[in-house]
N, C-alpha and C positions, 0 to 999 in steps of 0.2 A: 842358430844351432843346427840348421839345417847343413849335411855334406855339403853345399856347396859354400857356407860360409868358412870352412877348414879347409878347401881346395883352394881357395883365394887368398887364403893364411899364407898358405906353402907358396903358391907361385909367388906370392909378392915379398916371399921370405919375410914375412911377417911374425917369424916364431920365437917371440920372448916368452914364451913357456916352454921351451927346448933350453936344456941344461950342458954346459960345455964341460962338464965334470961330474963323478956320479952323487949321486946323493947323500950329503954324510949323514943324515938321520936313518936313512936305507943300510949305511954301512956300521952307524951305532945299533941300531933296533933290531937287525933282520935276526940276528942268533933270538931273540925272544919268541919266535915262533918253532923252535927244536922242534924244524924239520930230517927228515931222514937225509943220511947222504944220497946226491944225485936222486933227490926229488923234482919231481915237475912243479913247473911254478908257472902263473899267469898274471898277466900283466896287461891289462886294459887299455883299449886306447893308448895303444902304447908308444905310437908315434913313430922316431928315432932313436928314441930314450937309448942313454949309455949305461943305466940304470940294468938293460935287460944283456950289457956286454958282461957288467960288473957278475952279475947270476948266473951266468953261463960260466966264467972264468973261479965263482963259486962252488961249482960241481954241477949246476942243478940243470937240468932241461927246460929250456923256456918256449911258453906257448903264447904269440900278443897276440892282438884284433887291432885292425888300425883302416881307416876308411880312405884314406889318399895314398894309390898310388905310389907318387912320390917318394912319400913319407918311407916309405917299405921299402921301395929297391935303393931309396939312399941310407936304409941304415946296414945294408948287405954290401953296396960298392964300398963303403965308408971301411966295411970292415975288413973287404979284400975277398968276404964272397961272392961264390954264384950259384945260386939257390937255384932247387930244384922248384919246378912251377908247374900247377897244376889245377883243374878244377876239383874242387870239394862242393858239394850243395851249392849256396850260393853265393861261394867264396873263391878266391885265385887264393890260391895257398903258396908259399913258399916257405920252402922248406932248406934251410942250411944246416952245418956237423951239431947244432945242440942249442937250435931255434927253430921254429915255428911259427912264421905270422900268417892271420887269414885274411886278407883285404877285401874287407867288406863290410856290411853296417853289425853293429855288436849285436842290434837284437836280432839278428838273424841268425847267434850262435845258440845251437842245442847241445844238448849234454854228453853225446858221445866225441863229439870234437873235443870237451875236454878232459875224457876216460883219464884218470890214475892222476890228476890235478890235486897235488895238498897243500899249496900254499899260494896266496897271489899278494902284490903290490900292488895299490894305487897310491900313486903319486898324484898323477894329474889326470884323472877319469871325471870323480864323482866333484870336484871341486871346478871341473869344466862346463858342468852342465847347471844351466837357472833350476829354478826349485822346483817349477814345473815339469821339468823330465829326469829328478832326482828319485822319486819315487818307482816311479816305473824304472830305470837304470837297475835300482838295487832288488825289487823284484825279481827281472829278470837273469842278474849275476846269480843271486842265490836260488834261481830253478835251473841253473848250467851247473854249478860249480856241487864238486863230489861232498856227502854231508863228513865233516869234520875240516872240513877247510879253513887254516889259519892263514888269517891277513892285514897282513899293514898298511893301514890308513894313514893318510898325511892329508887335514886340513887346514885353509886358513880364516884365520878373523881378524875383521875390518870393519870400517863405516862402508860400507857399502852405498851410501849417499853420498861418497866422494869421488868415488868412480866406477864404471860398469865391469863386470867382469865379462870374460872367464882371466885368473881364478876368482872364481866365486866366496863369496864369505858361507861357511858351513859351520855353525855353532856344536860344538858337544850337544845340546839337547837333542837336532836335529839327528844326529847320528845314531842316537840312542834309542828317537822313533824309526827311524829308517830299520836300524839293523834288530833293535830290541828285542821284536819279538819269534827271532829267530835263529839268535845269534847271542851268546856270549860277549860282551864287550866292555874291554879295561880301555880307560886312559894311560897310558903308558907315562905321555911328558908335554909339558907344552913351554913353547920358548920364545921370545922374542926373535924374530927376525928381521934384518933389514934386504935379504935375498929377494926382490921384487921386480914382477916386469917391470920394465922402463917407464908406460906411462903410466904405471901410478904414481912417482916422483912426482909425475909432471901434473898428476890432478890431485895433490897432497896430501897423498897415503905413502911414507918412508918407513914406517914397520910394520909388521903385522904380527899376529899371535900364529906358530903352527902347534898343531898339535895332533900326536901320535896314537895311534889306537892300535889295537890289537882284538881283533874279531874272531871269534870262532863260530863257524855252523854246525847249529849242534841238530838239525832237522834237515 
């Protein structure tokens, strides 16, 4: 989990966690956070994600974090931008017409980089990281992120003894200690899926459980 294990993801284009379509549980669920129009949203470890074209083409202003790179100026070529770039603290910022990524490590983001933020998606953040940098992850989201912030969760579950993540298996309970005690949180839906990286086929995980939450911070 160290940056250089996601630099070595991208250059060997390793990215079976990069989605070639946006998210339809993103595109069922997101109305359940009645956000305001052209609200700010964030989006975590956010990658290339198409997820954060789908939210921009929504109304909203989106702000990611993303630690390669790479990952950054291909999802702005991809899009036909050319971001404006600059340093912030300890970030290369780039900045396009109704985006905002900071390239750089997530816990180095503070709370005014994300002023006037009310809503975020994680897709694929807290379900990227082993359990050991799960706690401190959402720690630190919830000392950045403005109190009332609504956000959609997407986990999954698995045997996790049949193969390694990321993604990671994240149970409902865990979620419940992570966010519990400072945070509002409904199960929204959970569904069988067979949407899976490639090698879990191949080390005999063909479904898995996702399942959608709905977080509020309510401190």
């Amino acid at each position: 989990m160290k940056p250089r294990f996601w630099l070595e993801r991208w250059q060997k284009n390793q990215i079976g966690f990069h989605q070639a379509e946006h998210n339809k549980l993103l595109l069922e669920f997101w109305p359940s956070l009645e956000l305001e129009p052209g609200a700010s949203v964030f989006v975590p470890l956010c990658g290339k994600s198409l997820d954060m074209r789908w939210l921009e083409q929504a109304g909203h202003y989106v702000f990611g974090v993303e630690i390669v790179q790479m990952a950054v100026e291909t999802y702005f070529s991809e899009g036909g931008e050319s971001p404006e770039t600059g340093v912030v603290d300890r970030f290369t910022r780039y900045r396009g017409d109704r985006c905002t990524i900071y390239q750089g490590d997530f816990f180095d983001l503070t709370a005014p980089l994300l002023e006037g933020v009310s809503g975020l998606f994680d897709r694929g953040a807290l379900v990227a990281l082993p359990p050991d940098m799960r706690f401190r992850y959402v720690d630190h989201l919830l000392r950045i992120v403005p109190t009332g912030t609504r956000q959609l969760l997407l986990t999954f579950e698995y045997d996790q003894n049949l193969v390694a993540g990321p993604p990671h298996c994240v149970l409902p309970e865990e979620v419940e200690q992570l966010y519990g005690h400072r945070c509002e949180v409904e199960l929204l839906d959970s569904i069988v899926t067979s949407l899976l990286p490639p090698h879990f086929a191949q080390q005999g995980v063909k479904q898995a459980v996702e399942s959608v939450f709905l977080i509020t911070k309510e401190d």
